[in-house]
C-alpha positions in Angstrom: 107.2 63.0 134.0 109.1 63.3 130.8 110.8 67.1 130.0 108.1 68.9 127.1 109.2 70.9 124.6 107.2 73.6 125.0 105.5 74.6 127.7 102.9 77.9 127.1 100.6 80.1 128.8 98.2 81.9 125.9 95.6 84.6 126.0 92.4 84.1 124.2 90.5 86.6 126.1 88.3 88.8 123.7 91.0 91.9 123.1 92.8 89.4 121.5 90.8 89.5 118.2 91.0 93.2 118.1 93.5 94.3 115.1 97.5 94.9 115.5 99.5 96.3 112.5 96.6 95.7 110.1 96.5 91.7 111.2 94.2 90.3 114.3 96.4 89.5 117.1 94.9 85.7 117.9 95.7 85.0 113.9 99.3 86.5 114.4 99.9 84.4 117.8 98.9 81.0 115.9 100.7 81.6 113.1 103.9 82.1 114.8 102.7 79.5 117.5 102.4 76.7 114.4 105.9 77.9 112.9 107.6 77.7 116.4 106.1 74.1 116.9 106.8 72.8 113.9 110.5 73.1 114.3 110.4 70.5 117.1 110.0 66.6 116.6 105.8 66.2 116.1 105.8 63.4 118.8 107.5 65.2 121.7 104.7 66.2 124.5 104.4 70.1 124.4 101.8 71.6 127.0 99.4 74.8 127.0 97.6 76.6 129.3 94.7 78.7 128.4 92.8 81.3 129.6 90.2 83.3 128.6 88.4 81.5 125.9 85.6 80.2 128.3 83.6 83.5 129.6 81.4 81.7 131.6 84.3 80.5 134.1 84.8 83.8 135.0 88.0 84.4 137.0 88.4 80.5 136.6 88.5 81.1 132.9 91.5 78.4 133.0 92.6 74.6 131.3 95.5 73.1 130.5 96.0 71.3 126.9 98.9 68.8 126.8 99.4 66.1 123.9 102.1 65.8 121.0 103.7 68.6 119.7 101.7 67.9 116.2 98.7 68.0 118.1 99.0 70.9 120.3 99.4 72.8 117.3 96.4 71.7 115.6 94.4 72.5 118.9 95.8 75.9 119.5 94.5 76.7 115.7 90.9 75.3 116.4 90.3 77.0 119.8 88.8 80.4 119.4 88.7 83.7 121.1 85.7 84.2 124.1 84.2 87.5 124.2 84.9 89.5 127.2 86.7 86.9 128.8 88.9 87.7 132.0 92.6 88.0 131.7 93.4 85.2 134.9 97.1 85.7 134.6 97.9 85.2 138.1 96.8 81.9 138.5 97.8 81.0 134.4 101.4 82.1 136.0 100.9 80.0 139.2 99.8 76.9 137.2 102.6 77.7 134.6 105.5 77.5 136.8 103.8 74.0 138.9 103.9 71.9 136.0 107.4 73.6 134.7 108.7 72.0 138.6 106.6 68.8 137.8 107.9 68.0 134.4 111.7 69.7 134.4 110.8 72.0 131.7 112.8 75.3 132.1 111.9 77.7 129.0 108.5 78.8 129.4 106.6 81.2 127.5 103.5 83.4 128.6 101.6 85.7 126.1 98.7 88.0 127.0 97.6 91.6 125.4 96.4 92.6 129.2 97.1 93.1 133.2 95.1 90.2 135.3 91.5 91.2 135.6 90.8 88.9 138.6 91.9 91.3 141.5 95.4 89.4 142.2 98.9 90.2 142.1 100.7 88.1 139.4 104.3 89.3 140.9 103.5 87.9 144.3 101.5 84.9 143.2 105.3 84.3 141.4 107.4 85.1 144.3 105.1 82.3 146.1 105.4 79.7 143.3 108.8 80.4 143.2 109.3 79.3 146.9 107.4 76.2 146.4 110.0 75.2 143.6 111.8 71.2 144.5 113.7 70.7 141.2 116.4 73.9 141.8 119.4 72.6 140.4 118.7 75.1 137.3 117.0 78.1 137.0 114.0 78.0 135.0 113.3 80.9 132.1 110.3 82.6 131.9 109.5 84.6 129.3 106.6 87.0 129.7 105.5 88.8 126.4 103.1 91.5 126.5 101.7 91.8 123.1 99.9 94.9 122.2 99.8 96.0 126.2 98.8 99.7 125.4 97.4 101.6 129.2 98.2 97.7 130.5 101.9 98.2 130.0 102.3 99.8 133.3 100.4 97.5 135.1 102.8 94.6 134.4 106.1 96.9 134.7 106.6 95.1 138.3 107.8 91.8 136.6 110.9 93.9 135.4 112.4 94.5 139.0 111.2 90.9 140.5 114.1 88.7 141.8 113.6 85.0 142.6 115.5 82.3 143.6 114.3 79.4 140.6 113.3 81.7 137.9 115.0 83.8 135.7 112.4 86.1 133.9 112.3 88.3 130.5 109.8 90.5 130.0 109.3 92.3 126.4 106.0 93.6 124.4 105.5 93.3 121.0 103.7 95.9 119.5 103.2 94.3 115.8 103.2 90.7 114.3 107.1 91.1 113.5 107.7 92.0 117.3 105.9 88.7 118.7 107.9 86.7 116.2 111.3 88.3 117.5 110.4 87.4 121.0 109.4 83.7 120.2 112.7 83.4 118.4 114.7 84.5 121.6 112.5 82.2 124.0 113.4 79.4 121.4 117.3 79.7 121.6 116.7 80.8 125.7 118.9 77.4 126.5 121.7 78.3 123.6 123.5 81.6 124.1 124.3 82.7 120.3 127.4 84.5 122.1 128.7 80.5 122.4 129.0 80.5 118.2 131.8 82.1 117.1 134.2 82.7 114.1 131.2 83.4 111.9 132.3 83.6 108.5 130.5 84.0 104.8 129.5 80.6 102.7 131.2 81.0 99.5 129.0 78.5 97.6 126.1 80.4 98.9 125.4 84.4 98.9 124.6 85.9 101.6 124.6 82.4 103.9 126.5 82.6 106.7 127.8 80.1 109.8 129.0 80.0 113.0 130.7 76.9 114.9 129.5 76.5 118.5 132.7 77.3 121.4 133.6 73.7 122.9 135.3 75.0 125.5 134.5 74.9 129.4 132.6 78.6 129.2 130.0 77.5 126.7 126.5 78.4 128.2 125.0 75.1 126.6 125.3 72.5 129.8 123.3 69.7 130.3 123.1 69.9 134.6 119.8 68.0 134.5 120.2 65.0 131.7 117.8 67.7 129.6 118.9 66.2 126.3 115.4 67.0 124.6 115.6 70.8 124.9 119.8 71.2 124.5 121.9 71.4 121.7 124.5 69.1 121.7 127.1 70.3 119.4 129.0 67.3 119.3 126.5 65.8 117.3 124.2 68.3 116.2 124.1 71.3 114.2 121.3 74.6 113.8 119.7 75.9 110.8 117.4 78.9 109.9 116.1 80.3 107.0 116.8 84.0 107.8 114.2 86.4 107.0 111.6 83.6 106.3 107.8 84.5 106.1 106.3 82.3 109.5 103.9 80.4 106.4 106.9 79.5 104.3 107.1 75.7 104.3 110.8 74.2 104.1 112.3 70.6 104.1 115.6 69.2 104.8 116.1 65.4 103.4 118.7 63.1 104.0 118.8 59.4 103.8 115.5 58.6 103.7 114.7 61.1 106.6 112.9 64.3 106.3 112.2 67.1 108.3 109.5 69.5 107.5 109.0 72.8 109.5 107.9 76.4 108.7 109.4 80.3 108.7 112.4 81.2 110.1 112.8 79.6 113.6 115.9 77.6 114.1 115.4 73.9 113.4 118.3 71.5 115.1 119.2 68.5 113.1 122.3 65.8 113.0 125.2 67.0 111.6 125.9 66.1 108.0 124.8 66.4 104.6 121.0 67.8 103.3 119.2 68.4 100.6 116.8 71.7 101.8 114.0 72.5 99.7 111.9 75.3 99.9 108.0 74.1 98.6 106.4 76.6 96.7 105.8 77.4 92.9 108.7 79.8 93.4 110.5 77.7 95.4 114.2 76.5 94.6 116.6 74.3 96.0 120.3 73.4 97.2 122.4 70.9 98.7 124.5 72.0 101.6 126.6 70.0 104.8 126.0 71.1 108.7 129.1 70.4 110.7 128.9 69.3 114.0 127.8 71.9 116.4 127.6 74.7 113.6 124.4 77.6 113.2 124.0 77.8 109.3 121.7 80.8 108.4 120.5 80.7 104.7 118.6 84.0 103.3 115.1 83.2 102.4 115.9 84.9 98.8 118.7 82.2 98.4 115.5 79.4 98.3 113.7 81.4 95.4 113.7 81.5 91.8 113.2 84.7 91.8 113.9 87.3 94.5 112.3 90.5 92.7 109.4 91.0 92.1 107.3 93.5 89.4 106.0 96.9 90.7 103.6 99.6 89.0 104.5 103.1 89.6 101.5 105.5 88.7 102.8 108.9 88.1 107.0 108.7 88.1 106.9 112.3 88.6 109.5 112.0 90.9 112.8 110.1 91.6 113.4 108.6 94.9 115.4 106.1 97.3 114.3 102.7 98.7 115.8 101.9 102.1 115.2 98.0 103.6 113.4 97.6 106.8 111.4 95.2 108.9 113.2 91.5 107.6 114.7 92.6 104.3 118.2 92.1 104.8 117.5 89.2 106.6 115.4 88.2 103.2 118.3 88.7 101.1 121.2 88.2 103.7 122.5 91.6 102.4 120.4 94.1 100.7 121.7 98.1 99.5 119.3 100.9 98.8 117.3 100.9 95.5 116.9 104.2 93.6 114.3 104.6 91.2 114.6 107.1 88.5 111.3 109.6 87.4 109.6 109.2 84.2 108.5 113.1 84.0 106.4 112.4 80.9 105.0 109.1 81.1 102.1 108.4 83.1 103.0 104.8 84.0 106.1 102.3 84.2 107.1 98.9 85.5 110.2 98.3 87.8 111.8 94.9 89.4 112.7 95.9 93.5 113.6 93.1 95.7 110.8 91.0 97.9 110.5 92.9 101.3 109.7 96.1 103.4 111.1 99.4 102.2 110.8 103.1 103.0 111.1 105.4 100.4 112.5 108.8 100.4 112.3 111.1 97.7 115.7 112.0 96.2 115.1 114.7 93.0 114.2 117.0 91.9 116.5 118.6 94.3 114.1 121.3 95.9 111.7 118.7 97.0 114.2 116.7 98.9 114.0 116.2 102.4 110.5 118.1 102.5 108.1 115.6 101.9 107.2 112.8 104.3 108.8 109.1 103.2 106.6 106.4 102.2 106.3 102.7 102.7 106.7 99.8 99.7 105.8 96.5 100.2 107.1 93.8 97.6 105.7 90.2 97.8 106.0 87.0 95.5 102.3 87.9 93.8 104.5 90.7 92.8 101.2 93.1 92.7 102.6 95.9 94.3 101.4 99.5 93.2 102.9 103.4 94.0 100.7 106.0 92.9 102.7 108.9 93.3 100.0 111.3 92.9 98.0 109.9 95.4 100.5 110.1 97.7 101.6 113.6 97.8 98.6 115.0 95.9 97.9 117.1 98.3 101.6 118.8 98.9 102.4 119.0 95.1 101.8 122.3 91.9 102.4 121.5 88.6 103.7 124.2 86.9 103.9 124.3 82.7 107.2 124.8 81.1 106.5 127.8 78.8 109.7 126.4 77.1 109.4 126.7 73.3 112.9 124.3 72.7 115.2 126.5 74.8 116.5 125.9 78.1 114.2 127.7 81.1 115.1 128.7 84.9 112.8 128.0 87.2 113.1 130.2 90.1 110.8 128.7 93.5 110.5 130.4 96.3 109.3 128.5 99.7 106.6 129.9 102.5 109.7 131.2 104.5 111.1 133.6 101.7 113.5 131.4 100.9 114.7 131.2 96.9 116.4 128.8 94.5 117.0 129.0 91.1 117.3 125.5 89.1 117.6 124.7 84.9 115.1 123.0 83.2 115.3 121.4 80.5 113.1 121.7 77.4 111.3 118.7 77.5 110.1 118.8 81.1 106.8 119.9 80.0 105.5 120.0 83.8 107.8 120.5 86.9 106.3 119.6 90.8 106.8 121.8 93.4 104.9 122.7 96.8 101.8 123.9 96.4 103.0 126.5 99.2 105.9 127.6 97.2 105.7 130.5 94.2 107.4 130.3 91.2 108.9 132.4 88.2 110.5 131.5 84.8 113.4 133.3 84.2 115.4 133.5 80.6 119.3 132.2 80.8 120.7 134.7 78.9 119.1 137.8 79.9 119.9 137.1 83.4 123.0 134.5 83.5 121.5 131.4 84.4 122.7 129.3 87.6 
């Protein structure tokens, strides 16, 4: 039987429309499940195994779904959750690594938000599939990925110190939708070490962009023992691509020739070396020309596929001035991203601002005495650029205003904090209302009869 391209296990027992990071996991898992997918050719045979979506089966709760790798997708999207459905992972294991043997696949991927609820042991039904392994020329690679475990985690800690003979096995947990799409990334490059691409260096024509070639020599980790040619990269002809920092929704196509490729977010797509036209389709969406040498990993920043990269933000009550740090994907958005400050309006009660598209925490910065006493905050930018701060709904409840009895002349404002601790800081005449913490007491102080700061 010919090699697949991907090979799963999936939970769809019940937890698995419970809520993760604001999202429901089963929504997260197909999403990334459809990006991963689409990366590969549509007509290569991808299999699934699936457990949990059938209650009434019980411990038995388990089939197998294997077609083209168009139509796997399209099935994994239909199939939906079954309330209180058992978690049969021993046997979903057992029957994972028996058609990995039977079809020479050797990157498998099980995901499940639980321990098995069937009464077995899913580390020794391994150890026995593992014996019953024929094909042993190479290892196969199981990745097991907990998502969302919570009191299960411990229950599934054995898989970390098994050691078998056919399989290599990864375990990981992803506690949120970013997590899960990490993991899926590593599974997908499992059979190309990214230490074999080296001399990575900046694309000039390109910001942010960067490439690696692959290491021809006799340590490179990519061999090709069993005639795998589906599943390996084969740098003397082929080359890598991903849009770094890529939403897993984001459509992208890469034309040449007459041919066109057409995948989704920021898994790694392989191609044929040479020149492409990549598009990014959306109303925002931009595009550029670029060449992929033989056995060479391009990465392209998301931003570097847009029109526009940032994005309008409302700021309700710019009392205060503070620091935007990237998290989550942002650099990988914008291939390089620096801290944004945003400067207080004291006297307005609303502005606009541009900040890049991405994740950022933000820190508050000035007035000096509130720095580094009040708790950071999140910002999330995205291309409907609708994003909103309210800083008074924020730290409403930590912040005093206090008038400026200022009449035109300069004032000091002298704050002293819940530990006795004082300051003394100049105000200036138009700051008609300062913040401070509402645990702190204040005086005004003249300049000149007391000598200012």
């Amino acid at each position: 039987m010919k090699t697949l391209a991907f090979l799963f296990l999936l939970d769809y027992s019940g937890s698995m429309d419970q809520k993760v990071d604001q999202k429901i996991k089963i929504d997260v898992l197909k999403t990334e499940l459809t990006a991963l997918l689409s990366t590969e050719d549509p007509k290569t045979k991808s299999s699934a195994f699936i457990f949990g979506s059938n209650p009434k089966m019980g411990c038995k709760d388990l089939f197998n779904m294997t077609s083209t790798t168009k139509e796997l997708s399209q099935k994994i999207n239909q199939l939906k959750v079954g309330p209180f459905g058992k978690t049969p992972l021993a046997l979903g294991l057992k029957k994972l690594v028996e058609e990995a043997d039977k079809t020479n696949t050797k990157t498998l991927v099980a995901l499940t938000d639980g321990a098995d609820s069937c009464n077995q042991d899913p580390c020794k039904t391994l150890q026995e599939a593992d014996d019953k392994i024929k094909n042993t020329k190479t290892k196969i690679k199981l990745h097991i990925i907990g998502f969302d475990l919570k009191q299960d985690a411990g229950k599934v800690s054995c898989f970390k110190n098994l050691k078998l003979k056919n399989i290599d096995i990864n375990v990981s947990e992803a506690v949120k939708g970013g997590d899960l799409q990490a993991l899926l990334k590593n599974s997908q490059l499992s059979n190309i070490d990214e230490k074999d691409f080296i001399n990575e260096k900046s694309l000039s024509n390109i910001k942010g962009a960067k490439r690696s070639q692959m290491n021809k020599g006799k340590n490179k980790s990519v061999s090709d023992k069993d005639g795998n040619k589906g599943k390996n990269f084969d740098p003397e002809k082929e080359a890598l691509l991903e849009i770094t920092g890529a939403d897993s929704t984001a459509k992208f196509s890469a034309t040449a020739n007459g041919f066109q490729k057409n995948w989704l977010g920021p898994f790694s797509v392989k191609l044929l070396a040479g020149k492409y036209h990549l598009s990014y389709e959306n109303k925002n969406g931009s595009e550029l020309d670029l060449e992929l040498p033989k056995g060479s990993f391009t990465k392209i920043p998301w931003a570097r596929l847009m029109k526009i990269s940032e994005f309008p933000v409302t700021i309700n009550a710019p009392i205060l001035n503070f620091k935007l740090k990237p998290t989550g994907q942002t650099k990988q958005i914008h291939g390089e991203a620096s801290e944004h400050n945003q400067t207080a309006e004291l006297n307005l009660n609303q502005i606009q601002t541009q900040i890049p598209l991405g994740e950022w925490e933000a820190e508050i910065s000035s007035p000096p005495w509130l720095k580094g006493t009040l708790q950071t905050f999140k910002v999330t930018v995205t291309q409907e650029g609708h994003a909103a701060i309210d800083l008074n709904q924020i730290y409403g409840n930590d912040l005093q205003w206090v008038e400026n009895p200022s009449t035109g002349e300069l004032k000091v404002l002298e704050i002293t904090s819940n530990q006795g601790t004082q300051e003394r800081h100049l105000i200036q005449p138009d700051i008609k209302k300062v913040p401070i913490l509402k645990s702190s007491k204040y005086l005004w102080i003249e300049p000149r009869k007391h000598g200012g700061e």
